[in-house]
C-alpha positions, 0 to 999 in steps of 0.5 A: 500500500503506498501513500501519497500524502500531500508534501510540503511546498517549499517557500522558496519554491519559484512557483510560489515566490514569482506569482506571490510577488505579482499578487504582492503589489495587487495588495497594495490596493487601499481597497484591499489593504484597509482589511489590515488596518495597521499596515494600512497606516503604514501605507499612509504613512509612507505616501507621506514620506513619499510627498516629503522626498519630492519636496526634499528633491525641490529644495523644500524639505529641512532634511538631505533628500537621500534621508526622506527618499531611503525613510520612504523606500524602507516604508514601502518595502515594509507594506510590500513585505507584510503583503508578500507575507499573505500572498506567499502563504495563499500561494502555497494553498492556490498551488494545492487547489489547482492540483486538485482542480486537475482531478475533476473531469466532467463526467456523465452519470447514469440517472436512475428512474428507479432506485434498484439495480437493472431500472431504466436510467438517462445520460447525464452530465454531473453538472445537471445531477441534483440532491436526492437524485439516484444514479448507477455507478458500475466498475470502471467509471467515476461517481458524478458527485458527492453522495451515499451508497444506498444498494450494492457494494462496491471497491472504490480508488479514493487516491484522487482526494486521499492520496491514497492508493489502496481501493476501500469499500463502500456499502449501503446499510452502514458507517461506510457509505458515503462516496466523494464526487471524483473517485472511482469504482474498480469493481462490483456496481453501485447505486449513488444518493446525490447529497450536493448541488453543484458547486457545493461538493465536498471538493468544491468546499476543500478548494475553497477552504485550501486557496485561503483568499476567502478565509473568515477571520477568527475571533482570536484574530479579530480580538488581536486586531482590535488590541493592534489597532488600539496600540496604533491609536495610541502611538498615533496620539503620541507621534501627532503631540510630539510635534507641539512638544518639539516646537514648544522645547524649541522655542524654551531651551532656544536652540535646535529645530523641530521634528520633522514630519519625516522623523515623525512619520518614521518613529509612529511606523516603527512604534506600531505593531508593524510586525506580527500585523503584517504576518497575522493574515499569513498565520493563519493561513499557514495553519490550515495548510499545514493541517492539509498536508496531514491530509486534513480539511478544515471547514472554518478557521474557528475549527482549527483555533478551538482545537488549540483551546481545547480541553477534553477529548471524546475518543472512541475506543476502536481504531483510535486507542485500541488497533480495532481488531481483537486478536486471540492471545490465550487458550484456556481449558475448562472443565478439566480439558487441555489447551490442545482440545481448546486450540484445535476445537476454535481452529475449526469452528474458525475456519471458514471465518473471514473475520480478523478476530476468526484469523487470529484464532487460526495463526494463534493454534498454528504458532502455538501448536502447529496445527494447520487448516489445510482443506475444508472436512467433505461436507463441512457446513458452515454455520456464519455468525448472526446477531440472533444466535451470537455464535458461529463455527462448523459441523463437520464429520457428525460433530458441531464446533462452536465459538461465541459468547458465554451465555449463547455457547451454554445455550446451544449445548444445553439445547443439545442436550448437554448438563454438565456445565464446567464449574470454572467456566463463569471464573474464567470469563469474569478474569477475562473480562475483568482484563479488558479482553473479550471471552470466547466460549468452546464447544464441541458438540455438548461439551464446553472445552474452553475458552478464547481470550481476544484481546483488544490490542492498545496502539503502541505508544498511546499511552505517552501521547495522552501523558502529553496531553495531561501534560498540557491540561487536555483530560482524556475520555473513552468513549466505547459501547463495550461492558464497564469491566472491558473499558475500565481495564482498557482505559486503565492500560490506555492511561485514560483519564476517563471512559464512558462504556455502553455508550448511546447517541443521547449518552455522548450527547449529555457528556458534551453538554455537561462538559461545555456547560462547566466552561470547557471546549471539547473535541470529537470524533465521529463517522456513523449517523448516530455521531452526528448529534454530538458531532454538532454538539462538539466546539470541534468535530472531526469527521471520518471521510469514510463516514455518513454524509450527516456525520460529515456534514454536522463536522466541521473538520474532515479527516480524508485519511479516515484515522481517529487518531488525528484528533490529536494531530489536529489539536497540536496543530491548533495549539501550534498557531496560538503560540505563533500568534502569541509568540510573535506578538510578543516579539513584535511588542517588545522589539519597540524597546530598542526602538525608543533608544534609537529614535527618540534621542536621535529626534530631539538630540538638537534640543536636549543634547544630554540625551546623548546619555540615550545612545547606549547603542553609540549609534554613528548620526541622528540620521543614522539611528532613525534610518537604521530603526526603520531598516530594522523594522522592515527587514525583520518580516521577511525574516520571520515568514519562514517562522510564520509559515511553519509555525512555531515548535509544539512543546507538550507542558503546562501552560505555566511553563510555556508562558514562561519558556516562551516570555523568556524567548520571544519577549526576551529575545524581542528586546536584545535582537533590534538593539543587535540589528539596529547597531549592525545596520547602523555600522553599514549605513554609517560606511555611505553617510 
C-alpha cells in the first residue's frame, strides 16, 4: 500500500515566490489593504514620506533628500513585505487547489428512474445531477458527485482526494457509505444518493477552504486586531503631540529645530505593531495548510483555533486507542480439558471465518501448536455468525464446533442436550473480562472445552501521547459501547483519564453538554449517523471521510485519511498557531524597546543634547539611528515568514511553563535582537553617510 500524502511546498519554491510577488503589489490596493488596518497606516504613512522626498528633491524639505527618499523606500518595502507575507502563504494553498482542480473531469452519470439495480436510467452530465437524485455507478467509471451508497457494494480508488492508493469499500446499510464526487469504482456496481448541488461538493468546499483568499477571520484574530489597532491609536496620539512638544522645547531651551514630519512619520511606523500585523493574515493561513498536508480539511478557521483551546477529548475506543481488531492471545481449558482440545476445537469452528478476530484464532493454534487448516472436512457446513444466535463455527464429520459468547455457547449445548456445565467456566470469563479482553466460549458438540481470550490490542505508544496531553491540561475520555469491566481495564492500560462504556447517541450527547456547560471546549470524533448529534454538539468535530454524509456534514473538520487518531494531530496543530500568534506578538511588542533608544534621542538630540546619555547603542548620526530603526523594522518580516509559515515548535507542558519558556524567548529575545540589528545596520549605513 503506498501513500501519497500531500508534501510540503517549499517557500522558496519559484512557483510560489514569482506569482506571490505579482499578487504582492495587487495588495497594495487601499481597497484591499484597509482589511489590515495597521499596515494600512503604514501605507499612509509612507505616501507621506513619499510627498516629503519630492519636496526634499525641490529644495523644500529641512532634511538631505537621500534621508526622506531611503525613510520612504524602507516604508514601502515594509507594506510590500507584510503583503508578500499573505500572498506567499495563499500561494502555497492556490498551488494545492489547482492540483486538485486537475482531478475533476466532467463526467456523465447514469440517472436512475428507479432506485434498484437493472431500472431504466438517462445520460447525464454531473453538472445537471441534483440532491436526492439516484444514479448507477458500475466498475470502471467515476461517481458524478458527492453522495451515499444506498444498494450494492462496491471497491472504490479514493487516491484522487486521499492520496491514497489502496481501493476501500463502500456499502449501503452502514458507517461506510458515503462516496466523494471524483473517485472511482474498480469493481462490483453501485447505486449513488446525490447529497450536493453543484458547486457545493465536498471538493468544491476543500478548494475553497485550501486557496485561503476567502478565509473568515477568527475571533482570536479579530480580538488581536482590535488590541493592534488600539496600540496604533495610541502611538498615533503620541507621534501627532510630539510635534507641539518639539516646537514648544524649541522655542524654551532656544536652540535646535523641530521634528520633522519625516522623523515623525518614521518613529509612529516603527512604534506600531508593524510586525506580527503584517504576518497575522499569513498565520493563519499557514495553519490550515499545514493541517492539509496531514491530509486534513478544515471547514472554518474557528475549527482549527478551538482545537488549540481545547480541553477534553471524546475518543472512541476502536481504531483510535485500541488497533480495532481483537486478536486471540490465550487458550484456556475448562472443565478439566487441555489447551490442545481448546486450540484445535476454535481452529475449526474458525475456519471458514473471514473475520480478523476468526484469523487470529487460526495463526494463534498454528504458532502455538502447529496445527494447520489445510482443506475444508467433505461436507463441512458452515454455520456464519448472526446477531440472533451470537455464535458461529462448523459441523463437520457428525460433530458441531462452536465459538461465541458465554451465555449463547451454554445455550446451544444445553439445547443439545448437554448438563454438565464446567464449574470454572463463569471464573474464567469474569478474569477475562475483568482484563479488558473479550471471552470466547468452546464447544464441541455438548461439551464446553474452553475458552478464547481476544484481546483488544492498545496502539503502541498511546499511552505517552495522552501523558502529553495531561501534560498540557487536555483530560482524556473513552468513549466505547463495550461492558464497564472491558473499558475500565482498557482505559486503565490506555492511561485514560476517563471512559464512558455502553455508550448511546443521547449518552455522548449529555457528556458534551455537561462538559461545555462547566466552561470547557471539547473535541470529537465521529463517522456513523448516530455521531452526528454530538458531532454538532462538539466546539470541534472531526469527521471520518469514510463516514455518513450527516456525520460529515454536522463536522466541521474532515479527516480524508479516515484515522481517529488525528484528533490529536489536529489539536497540536491548533495549539501550534496560538503560540505563533502569541509568540510573535510578543516579539513584535517588545522589539519597540530598542526602538525608543534609537529614535527618540536621535529626534530631539538638537534640543536636549544630554540625551546623548540615550545612545547606549553609540549609534554613528541622528540620521543614522532613525534610518537604521526603520531598516530594522522592515527587514525583520521577511525574516520571520519562514517562522510564520511553519509555525512555531509544539512543546507538550503546562501552560505555566510555556508562558514562561516562551516570555523568556520571544519577549526576551524581542528586546536584545533590534538593539543587535539596529547597531549592525547602523555600522553599514554609517560606511555611505
Amino acid at each position: 500500500m503506498t501513500k501519497h500524502a500531500p508534501q510540503p511546498i517549499s517557500i522558496f519554491d519559484p512557483r510560489i515566490v514569482r506569482p506571490a510577488l505579482v499578487e504582492s503589489l495587487r495588495k497594495l490596493d487601499p481597497r484591499t489593504l484597509w482589511r489590515n488596518p495597521v499596515m494600512f497606516c503604514v501605507e499612509i504613512a509612507s505616501v507621506i514620506t513619499l510627498v516629503t522626498f519630492a519636496m526634499s528633491l525641490a529644495g523644500a524639505g529641512r532634511e538631505p533628500a537621500w534621508f526622506t527618499g531611503l525613510v520612504s523606500l524602507w516604508l514601502w518595502l515594509t507594506v510590500i513585505f507584510s503583503t508578500f507575507a499573505e500572498a506567499l502563504a495563499e500561494g502555497r494553498g492556490k498551488a494545492r487547489a489547482a492540483s486538485l482542480r486537475k482531478t475533476r473531469t466532467e463526467v456523465t452519470a447514469k440517472l436512475l428512474s428507479k432506485t434498484e439495480f437493472g431500472s431504466d436510467y438517462t445520460l447525464v452530465g454531473a453538472n445537471q445531477l441534483r440532491k436526492d437524485d439516484c444514479i448507477l455507478v458500475e466498475a470502471g467509471e467515476l461517481i458524478a458527485g458527492d453522495g451515499d451508497v444506498v444498494a450494492g457494494a462496491a471497491l472504490v480508488n479514493e487516491a484522487a482526494v486521499t492520496g491514497e492508493s489502496a481501493p476501500v469499500v463502500r456499502e449501503s446499510g452502514g458507517d461506510r457509505s458515503a462516496v466523494t464526487g471524483g473517485t472511482t469504482v474498480i469493481a462490483n456496481a453501485i447505486i449513488v444518493r446525490i447529497t450536493a448541488n453543484p458547486g457545493e461538493t465536498f471538493l468544491d468546499r476543500m478548494i475553497s477552504m485550501i486557496e485561503g483568499a476567502k478565509r473568515r477571520k477568527t475571533p482570536n484574530e479579530i480580538a488581536l486586531e482590535v488590541l493592534l489597532i488600539a496600540l496604533t491609536l495610541v502611538f498615533l496620539l503620541v507621534c501627532a503631540n510630539l510635534s507641539p512638544l518639539s516646537i514648544y522645547s524649541v522655542k524654551a531651551a532656544g536652540q535646535g529645530t523641530p521634528v520633522s514630519l519625516t522623523v515623525l512619520t518614521a518613529l509612529f511606523v516603527c512604534l506600531a505593531p508593524t510586525t506580527i500585523a503584517a504576518l497575522l493574515p499569513a498565520i493563519g493561513i499557514a495553519g490550515m495548510d499545514r493541517l492539509f498536508q496531514k491530509n486534513v480539511i478544515a471547514l472554518s478557521g474557528r475549527a482549527i483555533e478551538a482545537a488549540g483551546d481545547v480541553n477534553v477529548l471524546l475518543l472512541d475506543k476502536t481504531g483510535t486507542i485500541t488497533l480495532g481488531n481483537r486478536e486471540a492471545v490465550e487458550f484456556v481449558p475448562v472443565g478439566g480439558h487441555s489447551e490442545q482440545e481448546v486450540a484445535e476445537a476454535a481452529l475449526m469452528a474458525s475456519m471458514t471465518d473471514e473475520t480478523p478476530e476468526g484469523r487470529s484464532i487460526v495463526v494463534l493454534a498454528k504458532q502455538k501448536y502447529g496445527l494447520r487448516a489445510e482443506a475444508l472436512p467433505a461436507g463441512a457446513e458452515n454455520i456464519p455468525f448472526s446477531a440472533e444466535t451470537r455464535l458461529s463455527g462448523m459441523d463437520a464429520g457428525g460433530k458441531k464446533y462452536r465459538k461465541g459468547a458465554s451465555d449463547s455457547t451454554v445455550a446451544f449445548v444445553k439445547g443439545l442436550g448437554g448438563k454438565a456445565i464446567p464449574g470454572d467456566l463463569a471464573g474464567v470469563v469474569d478474569r477475562v473480562a475483568r482484563a479488558g479482553a473479550t471471552p470466547l466460549v468452546v464447544s464441541l458438540d455438548t461439551e464446553i472445552l474452553g475458552v478464547v481470550n481476544l484481546k483488544d490490542i492498545v496502539k503502541g505508544g498511546i499511552q505517552e501521547r495522552f501523558a502529553q496531553l495531561r501534560s498540557m491540561g487536555i483530560k482524556t475520555v473513552m468513549i466505547t459501547g463495550d461492558n464497564p469491566l472491558t473499558a475500565a481495564a482498557i482505559a486503565a492500560e490506555a492511561q485514560v483519564d476517563d471512559f464512558l462504556a455502553q455508550a448511546k447517541p443521547e449518552e455522548k450527547l449529555r457528556l458534551i453538554r455537561e462538559n461545555q456547560e462547566a466552561g470547557y471546549m471539547v473535541a470529537m470524533t465521529g463517522d456513523g449517523t448516530n455521531d452526528a448529534p454530538a458531532l454538532a454538539q462538539a466546539d470541534v468535530a472531526v469527521a471520518m471521510n469514510t463516514g455518513t454524509q450527516p456525520a460529515r456534514e454536522a463536522a466541521n473538520i474532515i479527516d480524508l485519511d479516515s484515522n481517529p487518531t488525528k484528533l490529536l494531530d489536529i489539536v497540536e496543530v491548533g495549539k501550534q498557531i496560538l503560540m505563533t500568534r502569541g509568540n510573535l506578538t510578543t516579539f513584535s511588542i517588545s522589539n519597540d524597546i530598542a526602538k525608543y533608544f534609537a529614535i527618540i534621542p536621535a529626534m530631539m538630540l538638537s534640543v536636549y543634547p544630554q540625551l546623548e546619555a540615550l545612545n547606549v547603542m553609540s549609534l554613528k548620526t541622528p540620521l543614522s539611528a532613525i534610518l537604521s530603526a526603520v531598516i530594522f523594522n522592515a527587514v525583520i518580516i521577511p525574516l520571520l515568514v519562514p517562522l510564520a509559515l511553519r509555525g512555531t515548535k509544539f512543546r507538550p507542558m503546562p501552560a505555566e511553563k510555556l508562558l514562561i519558556h516562551n516570555l523568556l524567548l520571544y519577549g526576551v529575545g524581542g528586546v536584545i535582537a533590534p538593539f543587535i540589528g539596529i547597531k549592525v545596520i547602523d555600522m553599514a549605513v554609517g560606511l555611505f553617510v
